[in-house]
N, C-alpha and C positions, 0 to 999 in steps of 0.2 A: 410398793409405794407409789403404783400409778395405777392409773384406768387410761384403756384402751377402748375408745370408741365413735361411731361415726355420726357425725352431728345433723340431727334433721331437723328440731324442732330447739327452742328454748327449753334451756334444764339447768336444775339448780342441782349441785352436787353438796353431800355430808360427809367432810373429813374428821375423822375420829382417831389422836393418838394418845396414846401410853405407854410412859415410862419404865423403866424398872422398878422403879418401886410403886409402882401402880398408880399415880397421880395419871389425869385419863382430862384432856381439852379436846374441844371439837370447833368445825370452821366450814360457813357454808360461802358455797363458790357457786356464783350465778353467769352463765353462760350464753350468750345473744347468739343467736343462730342466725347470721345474713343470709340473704335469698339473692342468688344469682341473679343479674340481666336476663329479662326474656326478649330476645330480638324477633322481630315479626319483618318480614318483608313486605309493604305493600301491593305486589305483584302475584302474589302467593310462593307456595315453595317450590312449584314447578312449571318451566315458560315453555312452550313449541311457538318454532320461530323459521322461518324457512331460512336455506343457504341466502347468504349476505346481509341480514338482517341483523340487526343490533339489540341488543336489552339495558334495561335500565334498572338495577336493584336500588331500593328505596328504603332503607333499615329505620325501623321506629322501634321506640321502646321507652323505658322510662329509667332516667339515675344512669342513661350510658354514658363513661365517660371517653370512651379510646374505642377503636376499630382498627382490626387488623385481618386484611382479605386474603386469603388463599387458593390457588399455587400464591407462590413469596415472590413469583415474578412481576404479581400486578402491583406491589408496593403502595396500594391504595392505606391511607386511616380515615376515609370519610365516610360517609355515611351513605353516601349514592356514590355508584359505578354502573358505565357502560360498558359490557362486553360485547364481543363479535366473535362468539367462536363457531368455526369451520367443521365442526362435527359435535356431538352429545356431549356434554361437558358438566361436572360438578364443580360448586365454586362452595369456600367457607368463608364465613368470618367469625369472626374472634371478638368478642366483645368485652370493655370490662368496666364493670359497675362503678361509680361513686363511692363504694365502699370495698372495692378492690379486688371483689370476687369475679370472677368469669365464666360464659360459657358459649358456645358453638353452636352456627346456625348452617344448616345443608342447604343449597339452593342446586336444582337442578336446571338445563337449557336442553331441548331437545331441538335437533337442527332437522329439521324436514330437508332432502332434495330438491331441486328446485327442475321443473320440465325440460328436460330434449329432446330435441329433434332432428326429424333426418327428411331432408326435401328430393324430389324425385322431378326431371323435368320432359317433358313428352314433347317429341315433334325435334328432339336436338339433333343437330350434328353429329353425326354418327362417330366423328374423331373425337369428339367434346361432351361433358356432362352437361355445359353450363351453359351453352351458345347455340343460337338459334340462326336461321337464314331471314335476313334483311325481308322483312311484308309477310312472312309465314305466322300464323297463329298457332301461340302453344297455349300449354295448360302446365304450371308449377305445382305439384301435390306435395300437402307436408303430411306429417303421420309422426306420433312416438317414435324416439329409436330404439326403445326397448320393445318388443312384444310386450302386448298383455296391458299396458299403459291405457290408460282413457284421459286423452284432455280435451278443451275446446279450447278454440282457436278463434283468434279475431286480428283480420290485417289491418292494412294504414287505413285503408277503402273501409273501415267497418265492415267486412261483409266477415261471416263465420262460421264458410266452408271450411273444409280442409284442401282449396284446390284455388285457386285463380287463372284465368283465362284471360289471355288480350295479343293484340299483332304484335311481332316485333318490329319495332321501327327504332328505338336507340338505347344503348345500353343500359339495364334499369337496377336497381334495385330492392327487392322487394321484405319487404319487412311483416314480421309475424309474431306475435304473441298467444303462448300457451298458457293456459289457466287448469290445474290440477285436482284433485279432490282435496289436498291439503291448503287450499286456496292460496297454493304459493304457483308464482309465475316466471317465468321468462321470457325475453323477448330475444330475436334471432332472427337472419336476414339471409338470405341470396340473391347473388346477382347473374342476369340472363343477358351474358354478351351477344353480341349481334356478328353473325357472320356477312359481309357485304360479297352482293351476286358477281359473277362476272360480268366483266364489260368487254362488251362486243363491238367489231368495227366494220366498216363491208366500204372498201375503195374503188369498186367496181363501175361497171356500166350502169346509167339507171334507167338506157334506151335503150332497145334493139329491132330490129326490121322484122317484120312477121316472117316465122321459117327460121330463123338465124341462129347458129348453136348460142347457146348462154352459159357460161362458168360464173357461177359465185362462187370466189374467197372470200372467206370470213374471218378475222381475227380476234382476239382476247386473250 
């Protein structure tokens, strides 16, 4: 006394019964078949976004009435959201029609790494990585810290070696930005302390008689 089945389209159904003693009535049963919500993201279904970067899902569609986004930790029902995730991340939402039916939209975020580096500094302190001697001219080299890496570089100076040159004269700080194939960047800095020379003192004679023994002490 029933039918089992799955509804895709409008259908009119034919019920036909009969009695025992054979008297036979029938009754037709018409069916509307609602069409889910199709939700469309303005953004498309899939963003790359480098590390620290944010998104912004923008849900359109037609007859939505209610939104509900997943993980259940964003607690969002609206219709635009910003995420910032930390690594490759799927988000849903939940949509449901003016007429009560529902359905599911998959958005993906793909998180690009973002460039580092490892800076090298020549001419230092032989006790120090980072510290140079007071009027000595170095050279700071930066490079990927991974092998294999290809960025380009641009300092404070515009210039966009991988290297900078200048005297040391006061403790500096020098600032760098890496530019990747993923056209995602970072910026990142070192600082070249200054080692100050010794100071020297000489209390001595500043005369002596032609022939005459001469001792310099010197101090520092």
């Amino acid at each position: 006394n029933s039918i089992n089945s799955i509804a895709t389209k409008d259908v009119t159904y034919k019920f036909k019964a009969v009695n025992a003693d054979g008297c036979a009535s029938q009754a037709l049963v018409s069916l509307a078949v609602n069409k889910a919500p199709i939700a469309t993201n303005t953004g498309g279904d899939t963003t790359t976004i480098c590390y620290g970067d944010s998104v912004e899902f923008n849900i359109v569609g037609s007859n939505i009435k209610s939104y509900e986004w997943l993980p259940r930790a964003l607690g969002d029902t609206n219709a635009i959201k910003v995420v910032k995730p930390s690594q490759s991340t799927d988000y849903y939402v939940n949509v449901t029609g003016i007429n009560g039916c529902r359905s599911q939209k998959q958005l993906r975020v793909k998180v690009n790494s973002t460039p580092q580096m490892s800076f090298a500094l020549e001419n230092h302190v032989p006790s120090s990585d980072d510290m140079v001697c007071y009027g000595n001219d170095f050279t700071l080299n930066v490079k990927p810290a991974k092998d294999g890496d290809n960025y380009s570089f641009r300092w404070d100076n515009m210039s966009t070696d991988n290297y900078i040159s200048q005297r040391a004269q006061a403790e500096k700080k020098f600032y760098v930005t890496a530019l990747d194939s993923n056209n995602c960047s970072n910026r990142d800095s070192f600082t070249v302390r200054i080692q100050e020379l010794p100071v020297l003192s000489y209390d001595g004679e500043t005369s002596v008689c032609r022939g005459s023994a001469l001792v310099l002490n010197g101090a520092g």
